[in-house]
C-alpha positions as CSV (number, residue, x, y, z in Angstrom):
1,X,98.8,60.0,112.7
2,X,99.2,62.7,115.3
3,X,96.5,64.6,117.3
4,X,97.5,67.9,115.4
5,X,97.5,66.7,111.8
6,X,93.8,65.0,112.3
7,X,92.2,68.4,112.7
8,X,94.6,70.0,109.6
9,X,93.4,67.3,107.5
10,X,89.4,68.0,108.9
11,X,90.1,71.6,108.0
12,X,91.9,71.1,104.7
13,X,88.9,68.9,103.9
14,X,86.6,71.6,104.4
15,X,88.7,74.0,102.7
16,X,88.4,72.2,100.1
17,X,84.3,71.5,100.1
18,X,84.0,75.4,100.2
19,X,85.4,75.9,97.2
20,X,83.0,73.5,95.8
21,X,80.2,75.1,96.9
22,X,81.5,78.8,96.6
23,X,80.2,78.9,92.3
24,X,76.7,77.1,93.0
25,X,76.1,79.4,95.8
26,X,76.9,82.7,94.2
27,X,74.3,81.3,91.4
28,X,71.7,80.8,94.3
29,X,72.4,84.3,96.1
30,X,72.6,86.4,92.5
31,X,69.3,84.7,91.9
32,X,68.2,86.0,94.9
33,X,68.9,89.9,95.1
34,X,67.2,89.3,91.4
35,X,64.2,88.2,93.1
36,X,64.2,90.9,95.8
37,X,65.2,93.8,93.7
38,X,62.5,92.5,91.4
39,X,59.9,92.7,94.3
40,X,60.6,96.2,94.9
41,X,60.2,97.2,91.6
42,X,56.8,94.6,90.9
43,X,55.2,97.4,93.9
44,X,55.4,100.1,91.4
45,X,53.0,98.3,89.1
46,X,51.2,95.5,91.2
47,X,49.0,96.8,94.5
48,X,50.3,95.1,97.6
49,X,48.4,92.7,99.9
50,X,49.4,94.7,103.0
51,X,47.3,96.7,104.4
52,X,50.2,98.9,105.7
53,X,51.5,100.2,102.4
54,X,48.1,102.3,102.6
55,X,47.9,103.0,106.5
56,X,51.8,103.9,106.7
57,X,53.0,105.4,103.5
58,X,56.3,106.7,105.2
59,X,57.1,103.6,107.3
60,X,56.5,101.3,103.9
61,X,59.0,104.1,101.9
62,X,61.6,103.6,104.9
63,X,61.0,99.9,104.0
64,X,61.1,99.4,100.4
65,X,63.4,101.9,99.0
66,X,66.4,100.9,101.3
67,X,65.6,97.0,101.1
68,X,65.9,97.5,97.4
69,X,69.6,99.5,97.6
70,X,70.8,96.6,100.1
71,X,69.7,94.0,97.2
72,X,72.2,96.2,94.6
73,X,75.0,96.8,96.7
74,X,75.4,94.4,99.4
75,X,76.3,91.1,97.3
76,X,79.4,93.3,96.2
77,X,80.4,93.5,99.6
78,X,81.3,89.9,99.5
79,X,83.5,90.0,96.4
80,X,87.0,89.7,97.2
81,X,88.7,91.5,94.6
82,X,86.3,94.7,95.5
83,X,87.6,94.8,98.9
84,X,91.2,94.4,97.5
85,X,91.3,97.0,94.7
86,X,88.4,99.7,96.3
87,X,88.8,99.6,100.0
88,X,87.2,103.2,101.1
89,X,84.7,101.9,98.5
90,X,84.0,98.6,100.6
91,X,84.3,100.9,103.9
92,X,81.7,103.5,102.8
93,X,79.4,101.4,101.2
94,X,79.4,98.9,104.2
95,X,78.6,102.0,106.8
96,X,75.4,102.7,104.3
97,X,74.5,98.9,104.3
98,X,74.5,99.6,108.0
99,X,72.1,102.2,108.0
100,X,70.0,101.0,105.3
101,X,69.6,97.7,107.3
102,X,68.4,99.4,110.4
103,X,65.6,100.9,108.8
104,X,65.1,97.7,106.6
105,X,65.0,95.5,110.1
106,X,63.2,98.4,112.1
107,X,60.4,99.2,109.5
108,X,59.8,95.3,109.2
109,X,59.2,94.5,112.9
110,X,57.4,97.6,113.1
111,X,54.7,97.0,109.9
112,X,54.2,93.2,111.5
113,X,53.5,94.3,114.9
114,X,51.1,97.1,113.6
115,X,49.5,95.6,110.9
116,X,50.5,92.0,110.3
117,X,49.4,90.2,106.8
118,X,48.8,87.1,109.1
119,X,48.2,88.2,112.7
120,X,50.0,86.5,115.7
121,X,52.0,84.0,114.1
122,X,53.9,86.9,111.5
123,X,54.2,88.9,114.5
124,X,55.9,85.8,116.7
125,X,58.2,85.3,113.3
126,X,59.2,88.9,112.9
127,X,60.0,89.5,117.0
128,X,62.3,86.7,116.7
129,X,64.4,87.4,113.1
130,X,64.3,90.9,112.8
131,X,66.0,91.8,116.4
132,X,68.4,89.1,115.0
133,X,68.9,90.7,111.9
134,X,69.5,94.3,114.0
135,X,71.7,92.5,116.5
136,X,73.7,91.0,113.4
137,X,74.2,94.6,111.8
138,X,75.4,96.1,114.9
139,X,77.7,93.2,116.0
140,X,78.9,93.7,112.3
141,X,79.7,97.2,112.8
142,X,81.2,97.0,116.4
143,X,83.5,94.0,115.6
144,X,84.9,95.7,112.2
145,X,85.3,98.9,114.4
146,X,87.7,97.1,117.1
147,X,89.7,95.4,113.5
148,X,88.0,92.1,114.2
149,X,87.7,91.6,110.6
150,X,86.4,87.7,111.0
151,X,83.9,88.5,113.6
152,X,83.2,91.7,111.4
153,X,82.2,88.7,108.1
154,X,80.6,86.1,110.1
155,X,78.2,88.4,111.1
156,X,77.7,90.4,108.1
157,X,76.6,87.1,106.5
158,X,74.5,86.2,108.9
159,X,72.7,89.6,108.0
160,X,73.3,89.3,104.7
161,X,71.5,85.5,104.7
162,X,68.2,87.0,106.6
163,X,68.0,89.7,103.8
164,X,67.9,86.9,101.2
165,X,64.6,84.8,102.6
166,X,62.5,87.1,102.1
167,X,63.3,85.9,98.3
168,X,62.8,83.0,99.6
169,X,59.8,83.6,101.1
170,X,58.4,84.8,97.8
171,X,59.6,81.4,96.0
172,X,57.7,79.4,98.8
173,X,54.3,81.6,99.2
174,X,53.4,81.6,95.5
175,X,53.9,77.9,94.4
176,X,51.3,77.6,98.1
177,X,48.7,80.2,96.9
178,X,48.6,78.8,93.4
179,X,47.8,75.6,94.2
180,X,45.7,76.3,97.3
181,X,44.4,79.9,96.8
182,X,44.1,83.1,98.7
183,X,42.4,81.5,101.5
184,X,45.4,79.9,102.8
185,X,47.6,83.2,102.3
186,X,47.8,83.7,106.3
187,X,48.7,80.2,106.1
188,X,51.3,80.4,103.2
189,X,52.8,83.1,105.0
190,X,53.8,81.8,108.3
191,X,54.6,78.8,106.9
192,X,56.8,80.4,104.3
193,X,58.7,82.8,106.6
194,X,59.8,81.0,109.2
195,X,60.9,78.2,106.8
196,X,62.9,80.7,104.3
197,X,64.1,82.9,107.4
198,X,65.4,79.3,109.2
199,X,66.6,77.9,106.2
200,X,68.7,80.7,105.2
201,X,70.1,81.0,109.3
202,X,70.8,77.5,109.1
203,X,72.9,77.8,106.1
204,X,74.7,80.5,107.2
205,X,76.3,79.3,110.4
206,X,77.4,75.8,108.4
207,X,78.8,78.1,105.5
208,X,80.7,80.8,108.7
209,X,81.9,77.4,109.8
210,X,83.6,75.9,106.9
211,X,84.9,79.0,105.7
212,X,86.0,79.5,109.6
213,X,87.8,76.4,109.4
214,X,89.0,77.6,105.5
215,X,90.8,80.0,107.3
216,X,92.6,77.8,109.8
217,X,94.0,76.2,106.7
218,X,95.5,79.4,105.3
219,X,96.6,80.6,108.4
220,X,98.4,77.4,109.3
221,X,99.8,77.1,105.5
222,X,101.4,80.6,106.3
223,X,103.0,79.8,109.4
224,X,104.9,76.9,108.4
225,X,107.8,78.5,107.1
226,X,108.5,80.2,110.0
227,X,108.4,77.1,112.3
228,X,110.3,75.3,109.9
229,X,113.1,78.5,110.3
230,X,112.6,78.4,113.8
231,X,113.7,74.4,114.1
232,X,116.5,74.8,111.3
């Protein structure tokens, strides 16, 4: 076997593996935005532990309202046959997603430097995921602006993946509090951020890789023809 069919066949293997995965993980992530859309509307009804939803009204509106539009709209973003059929749709939903995002990431780092639900160690968690967040959106936006439409999706789902922890965050915290009570919720919180936020980074970049690779595949598959012309 040659040196250039080895890494065709790694790719074609992952191609393949992505595809398996691709149904399970749309389960996962609809489950998700269910959660977080769920959590916005639980605050209309249920008082929140924050103190900052009572010091900062404004900052926790700038907060809740557009986390709760990114959980509607941006799973669509991903769906193939949207971006086919309703381009301008994808384009000027996607330049909303951007803003909402900022303000999402912004009003975060903000609330847990102000007035942090578990002092230092939120504050630590936050400083380090939600610039990355920011810096995802903005890579997102400058890389689709330039017509780098890979670099534009790799980084969008890297985005996209730090929205969804904070569902996970909620389906770590709870299961902790029930079983050891409020007076581990400072606890329960670190621990449940930075394990949902990593977790979710994590599985992003394998997910960008396989897909990455994915790609090769395709692009390889629609070359051929034209080598083959090119020899003949």
């Amino acid at each position: 076997m040659s040196t250039t069919q080895m890494p065709l066949k790694s790719h074609k293997r992952n191609a393949h593996l992505s595809e398996q995965l691709r149904k399970p993980l749309n389960i996962i992530v609809g489950l998700l935005c269910l959660i977080g859309v769920g959590a916005v509307l639980s605050l209309l009804f249920v008082p929140p532990i924050s103190p900052v939803f009572h010091i900062l009204p404004l900052i926790t509106f700038l907060h809740v309202l557009p986390a709760g539009l990114w959980m509607v709209l941006a799973p669509f973003q991903f769906v193939k046959r949207i971006r086919s059929r309703w381009l301008n749709y994808h384009r000027w939903t996607g330049r909303l997603l951007i803003i909402l995002g900022l303000l999402v990431g912004l009003s975060a780092v903000f609330m847990a430097l102000i007035t942090p639900i578990a002092g230092w160690g939120e504050r630590l968690i936050m400083a380090i995921y939600g610039p990355l967040f920011v810096v995802s959106l903005v890579k997102s936006f400058y890389h689709i602006r330039n017509h780098q439409v890979n670099q534009h999706r790799e980084w969008m789902i890297r985005a996209f993946a730090l929205t969804l922890a904070v569902s996970t965050v909620r389906l770590i915290e709870i299961p902790i509090l029930v079983v050891a009570g409020l007076a581990w919720l400072q606890v329960a919180y670190i621990v449940s951020n930075f394990t949902a936020f990593t977790l979710h980074l994590l599985v992003a970049e394998i997910w960008i890789r396989i897909t990455r690779r994915k790609r090769v595949v395709q692009q390889n598959a629609q070359s051929m023809p034209t080598l083959s012309s090119a020899v003949h």
